[in-house]
N, C-alpha and C positions, 0 to 999 in steps of 0.2 A: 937719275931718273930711268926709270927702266922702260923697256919698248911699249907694254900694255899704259903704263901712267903717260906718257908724250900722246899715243894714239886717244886718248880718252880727253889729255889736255887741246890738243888741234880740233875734237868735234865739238867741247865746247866753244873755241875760237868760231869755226864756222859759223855756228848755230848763231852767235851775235853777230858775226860780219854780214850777214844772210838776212835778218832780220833787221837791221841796222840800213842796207839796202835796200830793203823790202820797205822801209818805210819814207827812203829816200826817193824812190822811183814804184813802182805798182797802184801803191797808193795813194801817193801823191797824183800819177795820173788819174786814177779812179776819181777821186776827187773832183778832178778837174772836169770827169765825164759828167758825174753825176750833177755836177755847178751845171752845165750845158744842157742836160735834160730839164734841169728844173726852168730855166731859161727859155727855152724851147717851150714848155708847159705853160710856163705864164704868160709868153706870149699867147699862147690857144685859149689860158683863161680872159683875156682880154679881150682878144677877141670875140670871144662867145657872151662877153658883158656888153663891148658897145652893140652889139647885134642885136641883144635880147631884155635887157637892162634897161629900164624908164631912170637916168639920173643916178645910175649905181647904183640903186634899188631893181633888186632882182626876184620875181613870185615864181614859185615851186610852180604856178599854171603853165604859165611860159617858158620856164624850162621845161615841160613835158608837151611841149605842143607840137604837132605834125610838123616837122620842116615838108614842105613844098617845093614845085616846079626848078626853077634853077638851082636854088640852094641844094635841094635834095642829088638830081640830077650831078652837080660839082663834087659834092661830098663823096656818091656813088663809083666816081671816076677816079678819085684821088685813091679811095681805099681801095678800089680795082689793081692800081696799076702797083700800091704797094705790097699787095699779096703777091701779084705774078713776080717782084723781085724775091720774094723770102723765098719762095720756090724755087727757084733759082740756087739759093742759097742753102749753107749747111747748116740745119739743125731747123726745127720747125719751128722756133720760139712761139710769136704770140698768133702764130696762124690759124688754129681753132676759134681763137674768140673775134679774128679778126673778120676770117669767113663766117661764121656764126650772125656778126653786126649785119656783113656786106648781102647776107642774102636773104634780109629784113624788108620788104616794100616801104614799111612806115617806119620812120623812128624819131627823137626826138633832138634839140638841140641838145641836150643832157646827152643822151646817148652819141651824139657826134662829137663834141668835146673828149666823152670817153675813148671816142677809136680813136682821135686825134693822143690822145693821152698813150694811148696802147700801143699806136706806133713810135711814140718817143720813145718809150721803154722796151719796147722791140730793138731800136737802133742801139740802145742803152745794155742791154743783156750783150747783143754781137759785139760791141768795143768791147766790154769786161772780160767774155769769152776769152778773146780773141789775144788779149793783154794779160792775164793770165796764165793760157797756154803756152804764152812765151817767154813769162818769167817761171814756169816754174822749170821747163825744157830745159832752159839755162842752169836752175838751180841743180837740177839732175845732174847735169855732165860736169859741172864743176864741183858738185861734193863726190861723185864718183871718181873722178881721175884723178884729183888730190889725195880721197883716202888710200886709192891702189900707192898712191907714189909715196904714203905718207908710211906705210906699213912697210914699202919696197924699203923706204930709208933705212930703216929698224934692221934694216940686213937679213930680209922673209925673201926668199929666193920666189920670185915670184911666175908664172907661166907666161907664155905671149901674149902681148895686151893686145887685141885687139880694136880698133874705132867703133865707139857705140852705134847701133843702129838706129836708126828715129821710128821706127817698128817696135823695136823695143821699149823707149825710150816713153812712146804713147802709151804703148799698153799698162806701162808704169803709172803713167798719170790717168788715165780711162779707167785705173781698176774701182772697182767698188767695196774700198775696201771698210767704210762706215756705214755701207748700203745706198748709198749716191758715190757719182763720182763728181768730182768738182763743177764740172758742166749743167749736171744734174741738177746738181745743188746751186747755180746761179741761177737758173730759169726758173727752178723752184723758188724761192727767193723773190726774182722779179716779177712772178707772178702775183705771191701773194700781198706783193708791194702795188701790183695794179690793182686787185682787189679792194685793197686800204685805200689806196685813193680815188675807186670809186666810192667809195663810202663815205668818204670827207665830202668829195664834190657832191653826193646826193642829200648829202644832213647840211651844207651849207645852202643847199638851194632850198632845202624844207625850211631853214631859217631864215630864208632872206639874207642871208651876207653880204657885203659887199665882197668887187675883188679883191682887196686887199686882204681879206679877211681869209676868204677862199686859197688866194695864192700862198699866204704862213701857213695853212695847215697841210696843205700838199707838200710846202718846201720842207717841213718840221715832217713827215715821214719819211721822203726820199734821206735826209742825214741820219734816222733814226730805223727801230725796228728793223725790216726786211729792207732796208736802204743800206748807203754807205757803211754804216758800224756792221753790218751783216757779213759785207763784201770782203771789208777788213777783216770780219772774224776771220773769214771761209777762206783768206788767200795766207791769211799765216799759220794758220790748220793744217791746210793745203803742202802750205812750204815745210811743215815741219814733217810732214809725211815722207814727202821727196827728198828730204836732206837724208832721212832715217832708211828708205830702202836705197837711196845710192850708198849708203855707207855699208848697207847690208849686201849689197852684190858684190862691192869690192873689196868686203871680206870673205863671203862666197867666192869668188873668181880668185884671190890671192891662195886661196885652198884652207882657211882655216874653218874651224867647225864649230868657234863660240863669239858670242859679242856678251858683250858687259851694259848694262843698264845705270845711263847716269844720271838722278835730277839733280837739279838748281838747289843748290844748300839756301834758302833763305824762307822765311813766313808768308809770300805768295803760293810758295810749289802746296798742288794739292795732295788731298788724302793719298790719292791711287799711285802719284808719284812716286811719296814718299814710302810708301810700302813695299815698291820695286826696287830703288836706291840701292844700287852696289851689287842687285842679283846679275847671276851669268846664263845665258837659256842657249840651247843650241839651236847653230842655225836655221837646220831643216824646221826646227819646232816656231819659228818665228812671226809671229802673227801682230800684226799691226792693230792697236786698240785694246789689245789685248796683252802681250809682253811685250809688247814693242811698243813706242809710242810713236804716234802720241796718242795720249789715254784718254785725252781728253778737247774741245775746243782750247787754241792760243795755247798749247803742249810745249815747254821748253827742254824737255828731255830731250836726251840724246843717245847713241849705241856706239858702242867701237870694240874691235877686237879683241877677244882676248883668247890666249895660248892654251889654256885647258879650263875642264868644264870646272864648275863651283867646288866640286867634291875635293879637288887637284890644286886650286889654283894656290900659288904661292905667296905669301905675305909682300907689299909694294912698299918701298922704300920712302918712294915721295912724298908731296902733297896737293891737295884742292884747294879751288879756290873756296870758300862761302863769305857768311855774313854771323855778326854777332848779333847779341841781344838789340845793342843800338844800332844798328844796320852797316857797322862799319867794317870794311873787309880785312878777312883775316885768312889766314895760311891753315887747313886743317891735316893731318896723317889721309894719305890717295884710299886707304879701306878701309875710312871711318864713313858709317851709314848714314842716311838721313835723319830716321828716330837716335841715335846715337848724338850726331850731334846738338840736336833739338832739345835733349837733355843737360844735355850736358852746358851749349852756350846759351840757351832762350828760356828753357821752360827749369829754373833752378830749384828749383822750389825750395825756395831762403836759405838754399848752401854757396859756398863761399862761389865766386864766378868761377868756372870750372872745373868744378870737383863733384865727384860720383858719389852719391849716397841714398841707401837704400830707405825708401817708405814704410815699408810695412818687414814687418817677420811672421817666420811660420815655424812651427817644428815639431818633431815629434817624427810620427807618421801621416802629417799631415803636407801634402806637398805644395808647391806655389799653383795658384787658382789659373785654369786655364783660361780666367778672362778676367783682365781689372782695367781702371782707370788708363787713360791712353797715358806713355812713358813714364808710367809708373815702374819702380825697382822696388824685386820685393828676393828678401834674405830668408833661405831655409836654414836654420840651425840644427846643429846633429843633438845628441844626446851630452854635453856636455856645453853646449850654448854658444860653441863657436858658428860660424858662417860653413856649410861645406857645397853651398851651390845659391850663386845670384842670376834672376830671372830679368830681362829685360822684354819690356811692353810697348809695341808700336803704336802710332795713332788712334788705332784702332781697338785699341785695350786688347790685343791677340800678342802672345809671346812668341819674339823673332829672333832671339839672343841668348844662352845660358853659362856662363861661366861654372865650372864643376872646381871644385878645391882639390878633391884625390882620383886616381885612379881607380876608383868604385872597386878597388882589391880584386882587380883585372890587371897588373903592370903589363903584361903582353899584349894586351888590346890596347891598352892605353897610353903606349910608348911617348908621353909629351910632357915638356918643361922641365919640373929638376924634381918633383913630386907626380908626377903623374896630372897637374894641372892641366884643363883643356876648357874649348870651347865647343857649345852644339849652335849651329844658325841653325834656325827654324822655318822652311817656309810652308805657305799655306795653298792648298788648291784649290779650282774653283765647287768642289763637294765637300768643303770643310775640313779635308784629311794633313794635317801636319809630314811633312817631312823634313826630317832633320839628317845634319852633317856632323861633321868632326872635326878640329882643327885645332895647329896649334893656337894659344892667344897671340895674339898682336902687341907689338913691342907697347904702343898706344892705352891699349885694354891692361896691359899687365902694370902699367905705371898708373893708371885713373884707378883700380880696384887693390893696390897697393894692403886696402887695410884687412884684408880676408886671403890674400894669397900669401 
């Protein structure tokens, strides 16, 4: 196993031990908060039933009707004293709509349930904040200090490690690097989860509900939409960000100048994944979202070192992990791609299980179509009807792969194989423009295309 296939096998390790964890504890509290808010809610919807409620029969009049004298008066003072705390506090959460209610003379029982409602989800955002922040702080300094030690093993002579700073560490996690930063995107979120459940609680008093009825559809948002499943998305999002630039700064800081791009060989990973799958980008050019992942919400990708850029890098000895057609796991060659093996184990199209064979031909002077069917293989034949160049198609029906038979009667340019055989990978930028390499083929390629080389 060579140093770049151990580094790339350990971020996958991570990324499941991480998530594995993530689902042990962040979420499981989450969980637990959001059980508590709803708790808290139903008790306030209860009380605003026996309050205002003839027999749990509840008319849209009377929930709109002026609270008065004491009641109003109590209400006034409760949301008083819980503004001057958030004030106090870091981040403004639901302070706008709170002061907004609190400096209202008139309002309604409807609308006092709602502040009531507002500051549970107030409390509800600062726990998640707050639990978040320091799962992912953790995630940080544990995928960073492993990947330094992990590259260090490999025998990379590495510079003084110094002790992260939590300055740093923040600014890591505060960046915006999707256009919110996680924080952002919680408040955002539980905002418009307060929203949503003003609206349950205002169409439930327009029909007369009872509480029970009232309390399921409050509870049935807080698990759903901008609720729990949100918070879930946003904190494994989140984590997968944080695992992907701690690995990038301690390949930065180690002094190398490439990482390698690696998705999840199975029929979950997405389009944008698998189109990245096995590229190499250099560091400085590194951009989260965009060649870094994650590409996407719940991103299972990953980055790890590598020794030189795409144009350089050397053929890997190893193997990956993936999945077959029936999900079952199987050992793959470490620079076999995602659309490569997609073809080859899943998408057969009625060739024997693992074997390469072309779809379509072409020839003459007609050359392979710069856009067909996604992992489609298509054979150019020369002037006597053999194969002298196979075209490989990513998901996307764009060509990411070329195997060539001769040295295009260039030998000096094309110094590879025993014939002049070689490979071009193809990628694509984001103005449509292809760029292609050159390489020898891979032990793997040269044995699957057996019947044309």
């Amino acid at each position: 196993m060579t140093s770049e296939e151990y580094w790339q096998k350990r971020a996958e390790e991570r990324e499941k031990y991480w998530h594995k964890k993530s689902a042990a504890t962040i979420e499981k509290e989450m969980a637990d908060q959001f059980e508590m808010a709803a708790e808290e809610i139903r008790k306030d919807i209860s009380a605003f039933y026996s309050q205002f409620a003839e027999e749990n029969e509840l008319s849209y009049a009377e929930a709109k009707r002026i609270l008065q004298g004491s009641k109003f008066r109590v209400w006034r003072m409760s949301i008083e004293e819980y503004i001057e705390q958030i004030e106090k506090a870091e981040g403004n959460g639901f302070l706008l709509e709170l002061n907004t209610l609190a400096m209202r003379s008139r309002i309604s029982p409807l609308d006092k349930l709602y502040g009531e409602t507002l500051m549970a989800l107030d409390r509800l955002g600062r726990k998640v904040d707050v639990g978040m922040r320091s799962f992912l702080t953790d995630a940080y300094k544990d995928n960073y200090y492993r990947g330094l030690f992990e590259i260090g093993k490999s025998g990379v002579a590495l510079p003084g490690v110094n002790a992260l700073k939590e300055s740093d560490i923040d600014a890591v996690i505060r960046a915006r690097w999707s256009g919110k930063n996680f924080s952002e995107r919680i408040w955002n979120n539980t905002k418009e989860l307060g929203k949503t459940v003003q609206r349950a609680m205002t169409n439930a008093a327009h029909r007369g509900s009872d509480m029970q009825a009232m309390t399921d559809e409050v509870a049935r948002y807080l698990k759903g939409g901008h609720g729990y499943n949100s918070a879930v998305r946003l904190v494994r999002t989140e984590l997968n960000y944080v695992e992907n630039m701690a690995a990038l700064d301690s390949i930065k800081d180690a002094g190398m100048r490439y990482y390698r791009f690696t998705a999840t060989l199975d029929e979950r990973t997405s389009d944008r994944c698998r189109e990245y799958d096995g590229h190499i980008y250099a560091v400085e050019d590194a951009s989260p979202g965009d060649n870094m992942p994650p590409l996407h919400p719940r991103c299972r990708s990953v980055i790890s070192g590598s020794v030189k850029g795409e144009k350089d890098a050397r053929p890997r000895k190893g193997t990956r992990a993936a999945r077959d057609e029936a999900g079952e796991n199987i050992r793959v060659p470490a620079d076999m791609r995602y659309a490569y093996w997609y073809r080859k184990y899943v998408d057969t199209r009625g060739s024997k299980y693992g074997i390469i064979k072309a779809d379509k031909e072409v020839s003459g002077h007609a050359s392979a179509p710069k856009k067909s069917n996604p992992y489609d293989i298509v054979d150019h034949l020369d002037r006597n009807g053999k194969t002298d160049k196979r075209t490989f198609y990513d998901n996307t029906g764009k060509p990411y792969f070329e195997i060539n038979v001769t040295d295009h009667n260039q030998p000096k340019r094309h110094k590879y194989g025993k014939h002049g055989e070689h490979a071009h990978d193809i990628q694509w930028t984001k103005d449509g423009k292809s760029v292609r390499s050159t390489r020898n083929l891979y032990d793997f390629e040269r044995k699957d295309n057996g019947d044309i080389l």
